[in-house]
N, C-alpha and C positions, 0 to 999 in steps of 0.2 A: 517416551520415544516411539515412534512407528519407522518402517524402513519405507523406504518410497523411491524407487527408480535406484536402488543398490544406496540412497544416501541416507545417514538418521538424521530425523527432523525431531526436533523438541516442538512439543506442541502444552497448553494449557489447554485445557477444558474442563469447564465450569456451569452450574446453573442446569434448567430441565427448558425445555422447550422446544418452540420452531428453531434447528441451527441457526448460527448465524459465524460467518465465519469470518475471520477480521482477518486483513494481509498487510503487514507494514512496508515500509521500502529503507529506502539507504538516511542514514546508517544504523538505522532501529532496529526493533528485536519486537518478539509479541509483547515486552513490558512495555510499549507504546501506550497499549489499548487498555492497563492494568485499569486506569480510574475509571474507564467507559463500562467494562464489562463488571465491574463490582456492582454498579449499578441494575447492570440490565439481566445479571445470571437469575435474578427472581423470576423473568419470565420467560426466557430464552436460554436455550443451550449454545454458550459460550467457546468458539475452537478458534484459539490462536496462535498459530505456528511460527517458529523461528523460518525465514526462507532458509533456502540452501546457501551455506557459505556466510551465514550473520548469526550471532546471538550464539547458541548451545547448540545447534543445528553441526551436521558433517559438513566438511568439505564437499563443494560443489561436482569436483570430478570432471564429468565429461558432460554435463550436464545440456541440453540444446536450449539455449538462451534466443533464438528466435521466439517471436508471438506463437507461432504453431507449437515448439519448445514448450513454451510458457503454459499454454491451458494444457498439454498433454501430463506437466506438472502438478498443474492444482488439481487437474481430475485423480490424479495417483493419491494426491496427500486425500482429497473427499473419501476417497474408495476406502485408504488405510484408513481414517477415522470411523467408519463404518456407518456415515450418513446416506440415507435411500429415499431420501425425499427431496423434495427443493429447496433450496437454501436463500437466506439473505444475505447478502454477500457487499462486504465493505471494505474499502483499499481506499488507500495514503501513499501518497506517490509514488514509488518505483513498483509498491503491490498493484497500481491502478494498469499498465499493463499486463503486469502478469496476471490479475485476475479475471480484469476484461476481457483478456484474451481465450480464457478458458469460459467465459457467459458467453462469447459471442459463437463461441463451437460449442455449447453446451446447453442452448437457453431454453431444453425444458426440465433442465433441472436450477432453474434461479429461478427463487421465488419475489424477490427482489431486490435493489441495485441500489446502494449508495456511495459517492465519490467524494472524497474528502482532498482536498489539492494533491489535485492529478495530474496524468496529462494521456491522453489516448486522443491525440490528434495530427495530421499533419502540419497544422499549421502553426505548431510548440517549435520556438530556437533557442538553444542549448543557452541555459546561464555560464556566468564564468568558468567555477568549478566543473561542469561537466564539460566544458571546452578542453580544458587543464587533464580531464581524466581521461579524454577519448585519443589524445596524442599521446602516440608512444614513447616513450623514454620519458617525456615530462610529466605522466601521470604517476609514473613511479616516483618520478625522484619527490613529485608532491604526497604522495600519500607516505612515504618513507620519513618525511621530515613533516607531518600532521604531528605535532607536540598537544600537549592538553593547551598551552593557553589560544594559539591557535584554530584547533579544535571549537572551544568555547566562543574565541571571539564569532566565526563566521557559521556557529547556531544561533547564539542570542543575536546577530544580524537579521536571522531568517525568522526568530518568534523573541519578542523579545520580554516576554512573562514566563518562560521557562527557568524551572527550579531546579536551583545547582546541585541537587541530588540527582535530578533526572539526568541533566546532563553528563555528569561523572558516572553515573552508571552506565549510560549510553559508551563515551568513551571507553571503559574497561572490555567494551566489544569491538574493539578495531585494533584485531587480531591479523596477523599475514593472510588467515585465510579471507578475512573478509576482504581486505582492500585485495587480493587477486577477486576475487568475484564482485566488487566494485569497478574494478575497471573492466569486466570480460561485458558486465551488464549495459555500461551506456559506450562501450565500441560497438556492441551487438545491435545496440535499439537505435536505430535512427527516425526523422520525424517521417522521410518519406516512406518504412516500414507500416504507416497507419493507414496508408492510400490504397483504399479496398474491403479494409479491417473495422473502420467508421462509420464508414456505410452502413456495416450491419450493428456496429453499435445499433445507429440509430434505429435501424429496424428495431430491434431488440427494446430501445428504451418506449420506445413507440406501442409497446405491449408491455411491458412489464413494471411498474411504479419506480420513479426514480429519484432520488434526493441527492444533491450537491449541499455538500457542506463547505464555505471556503473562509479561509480564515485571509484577508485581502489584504495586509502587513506579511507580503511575503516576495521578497525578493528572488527568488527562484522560478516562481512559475506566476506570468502575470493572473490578477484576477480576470481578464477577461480570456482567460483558458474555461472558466468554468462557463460558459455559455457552449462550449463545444461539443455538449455529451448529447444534446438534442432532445433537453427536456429545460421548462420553464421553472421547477419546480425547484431552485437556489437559493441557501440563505445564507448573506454575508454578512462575517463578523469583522468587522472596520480595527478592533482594536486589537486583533490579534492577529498569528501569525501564518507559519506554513509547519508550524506541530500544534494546530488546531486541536488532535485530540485531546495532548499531555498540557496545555494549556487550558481549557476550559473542557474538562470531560462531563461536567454534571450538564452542561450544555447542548454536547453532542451528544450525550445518552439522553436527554429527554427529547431533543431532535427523532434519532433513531427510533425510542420507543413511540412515538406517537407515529413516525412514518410506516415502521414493522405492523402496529395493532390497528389501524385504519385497514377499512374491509377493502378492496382491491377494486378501482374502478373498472366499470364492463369494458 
């Protein structure tokens, strides 16, 4: 555990190397990245955090779930890890704002950028469920009657080669605390919050090497989101999902390792 802005964050870390700092989103935990980073702690120093409010992580608090919020976050958990170098930095949906958002206030310390189905764009419209979550009274009454079969149905909807151990351990993390900072996070983020924020994405990717990883069996975020990060450098996996990592990790980690250890174009 480290403390970060008054909350405790459980974190993993593993392996020796260049950081690399993985952010999951809703409703995961760093066990997302468990099969990617087994792979890659041989040559990379592995940090993956519960966010605030999921997994073994504190309650969220008072937390500023704004973009600005968001990277003054991730820069607090880098500092308490005690990385002082540049990082490679990877996010999976609800991590892909909050991380972005701290690379695009932070980009000389990202070493490089990869996006695994995200969304840092204006022009992302909310799937059902985050329609259902952003209305008051009806987000509650949905997350309050989220049952395990439920649950399950409308994961295996979104990846449909996830293993029903992952998924029941996922589940065992949708705790009160989380569904409150489930719904504080997409009332907070809307698509026009991106308009400005993109921009320098792209600046950003524009200088720094970028990979999109998209798993395009994924009902929640179309795959033609992944064209919006402003890099050409995408590769889609047709038969999988929108938990691309916990579905094919040996995949995404030889992805990762080959995009990490390639020398940096001028």
């Amino acid at each position: 555990m480290i403390e970060t802005l008054g909350i405790e964050i459980f974190h993993k870390d593993s392996g020796e190397g260049p950081p690399t700092l993985f952010l999951h989103g809703n409703p995961d935990s760093a066990d997302l990245w468990d099969g990617v980073t087994e792979q890659l702690q041989g040559s990379f120093r592995c940090l993956a955090p519960d966010l605030p409010g999921f997994g073994r992580s504190g309650d969220a608090g008072k937390l500023d779930c704004s973009l600005g919020g968001f990277g003054r976050l991730v820069d607090a958990i880098v500092e308490g890890l005690g990385v002082t170098e540049p990082l490679n930095l990877v996010v999976h949906d609800f991590g892909g704002p909050i991380g972005l958002a701290w690379a695009v206030q932070h980009p000389e310390k990202v070493r490089r950028l990869a996006m695994i189905n995200t969304v840092f764009s204006s022009k992302y419209r909310w799937h059902f469920w985050a329609r259902i979550w952003r209305t008051p009274v009806l987000g509650e009454l949905s997350l309050a009657t989220m049952t395990w079969p439920l649950f399950r149905w409308s994961i295996r909807k979104g990846s449909r080669h996830l293993s029903e151990e992952h998924m029941r351990q996922t589940y065992t993390y949708l705790t009160p605390k989380m569904k409150r900072m489930v719904l504080r996070l997409y009332r907070a983020t809307d698509p026009e919050n991106f308009r400005g924020w993109e921009e320098k994405l792209h600046e950003l990717v524009a200088r720094v090497p970028t990979l999109v990883l998209w798993g395009d069996h994924d009902i929640y975020i179309s795959k033609r989101i992944a064209a919006t990060f402003g890099t050409d450098n995408i590769q889609h996996f047709p038969d999988h999902g929108h938990w691309l990592p916990a579905e094919a990790p040996e995949e995404v980690a030889a992805a990762l390792r080959e995009h990490f250890t390639d020398e940096p174009t001028a």
